[in-house]
KEKOLLUM-298021 format. One line per field, with one value per residue (C-alpha): residue number from 1; residue in one letter; x, y, z. Coordinates in steps of 0.001 Angstrom, whole numbers, plus 500000, padded with zeros to 6 digits. Each point is the difference from the previous one (the first is absolute). Example, Ala and Ser with C-alpha at 12.3 -4.5 7.8 and 13.67 -1.06 7.14 Angstrom:
BEGIN
nukol <- c(1; 2)
loba <- c(A; S)
u <- c(512300; 501370)
v <- c(495500; 503440)
w <- c(507800; 499340)
END
This chain:
BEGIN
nukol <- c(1; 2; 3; 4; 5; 6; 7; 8; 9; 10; 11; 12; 13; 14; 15; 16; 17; 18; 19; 20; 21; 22; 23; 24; 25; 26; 27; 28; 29; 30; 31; 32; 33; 34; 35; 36; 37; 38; 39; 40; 41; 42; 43; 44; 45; 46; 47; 48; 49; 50; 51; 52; 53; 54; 55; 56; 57; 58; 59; 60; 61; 62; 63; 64; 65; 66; 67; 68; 69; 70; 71; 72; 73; 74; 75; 76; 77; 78; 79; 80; 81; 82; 83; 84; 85; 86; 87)
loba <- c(X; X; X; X; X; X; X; X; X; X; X; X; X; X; X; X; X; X; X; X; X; X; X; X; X; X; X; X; X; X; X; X; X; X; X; X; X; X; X; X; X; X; X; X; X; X; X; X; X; X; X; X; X; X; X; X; X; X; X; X; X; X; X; X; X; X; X; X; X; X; X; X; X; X; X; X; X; X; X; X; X; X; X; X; X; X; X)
u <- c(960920; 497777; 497183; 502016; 503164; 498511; 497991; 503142; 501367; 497262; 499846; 503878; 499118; 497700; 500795; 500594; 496984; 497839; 500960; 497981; 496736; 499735; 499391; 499536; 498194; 498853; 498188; 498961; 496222; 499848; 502299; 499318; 502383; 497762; 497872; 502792; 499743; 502853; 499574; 501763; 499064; 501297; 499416; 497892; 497794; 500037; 500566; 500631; 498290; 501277; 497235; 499512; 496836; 498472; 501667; 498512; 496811; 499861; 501936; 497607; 496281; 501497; 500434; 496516; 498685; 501419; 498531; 503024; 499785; 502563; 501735; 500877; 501051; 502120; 501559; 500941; 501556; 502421; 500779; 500710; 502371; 498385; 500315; 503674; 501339; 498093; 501480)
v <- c(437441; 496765; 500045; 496689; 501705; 502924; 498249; 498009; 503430; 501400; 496695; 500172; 503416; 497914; 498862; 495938; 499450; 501617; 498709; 497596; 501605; 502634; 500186; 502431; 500092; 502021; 499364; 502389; 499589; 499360; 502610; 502966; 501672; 502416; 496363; 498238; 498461; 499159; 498497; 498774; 497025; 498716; 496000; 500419; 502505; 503228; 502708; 503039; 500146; 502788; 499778; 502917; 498660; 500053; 503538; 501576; 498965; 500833; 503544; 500737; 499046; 502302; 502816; 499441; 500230; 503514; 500773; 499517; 498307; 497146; 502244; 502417; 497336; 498390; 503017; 500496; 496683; 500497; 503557; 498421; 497376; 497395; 497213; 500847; 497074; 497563; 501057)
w <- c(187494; 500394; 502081; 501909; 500112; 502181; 501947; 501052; 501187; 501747; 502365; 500256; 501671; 502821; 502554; 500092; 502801; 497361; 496780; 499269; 501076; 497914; 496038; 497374; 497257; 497055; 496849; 496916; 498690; 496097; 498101; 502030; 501650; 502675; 501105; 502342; 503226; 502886; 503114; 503781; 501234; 503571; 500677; 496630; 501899; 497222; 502283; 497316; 496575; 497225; 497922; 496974; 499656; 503224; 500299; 497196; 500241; 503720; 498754; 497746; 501516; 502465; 497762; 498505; 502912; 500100; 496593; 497796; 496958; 498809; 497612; 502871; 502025; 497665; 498871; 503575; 500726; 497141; 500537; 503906; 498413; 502270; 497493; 499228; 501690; 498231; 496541)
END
């Protein structure tokens, strides 16, 4: 399905007073499938951001901080399926 085609459904799922203020919008950086971004925006205020790459980085300086190493945390994200969406 084009990326038009279900936007047109979600906003047929709105209701009419609301329409027209809100947009979606997603985007894929270079050929990678794990770097992604999606956002909300309301009167072209962006009110939710699904960024993989503000999430892993903020995943895995936490994890450092904890004294794991990338490899551990990596392994862990894909054993969690977290990026299974994405793909």
């Amino acid at each position: 399905m084009k990326w038009s085609q279900l936007i047109s459904r979600i906003r047929d799922l709105l209701a009419e007073s609301v329409r027209d203020r809100i947009d979606f919008g997603i985007t894929r950086y270079g050929r990678s499938k794990d770097a992604s971004r999606g956002w909300i925006t309301i009167d072209k205020v962006e009110v939710l951001n699904l960024s993989t790459i503000e999430y892993n980085y903020e995943w895995y300086g936490r994890h450092r901080e904890e004294g794991w190493d990338y490899g551990d945390g990596w392994k862990e994200l894909n054993d969690a399926n977290v990026f299974a969406a994405y793909h």
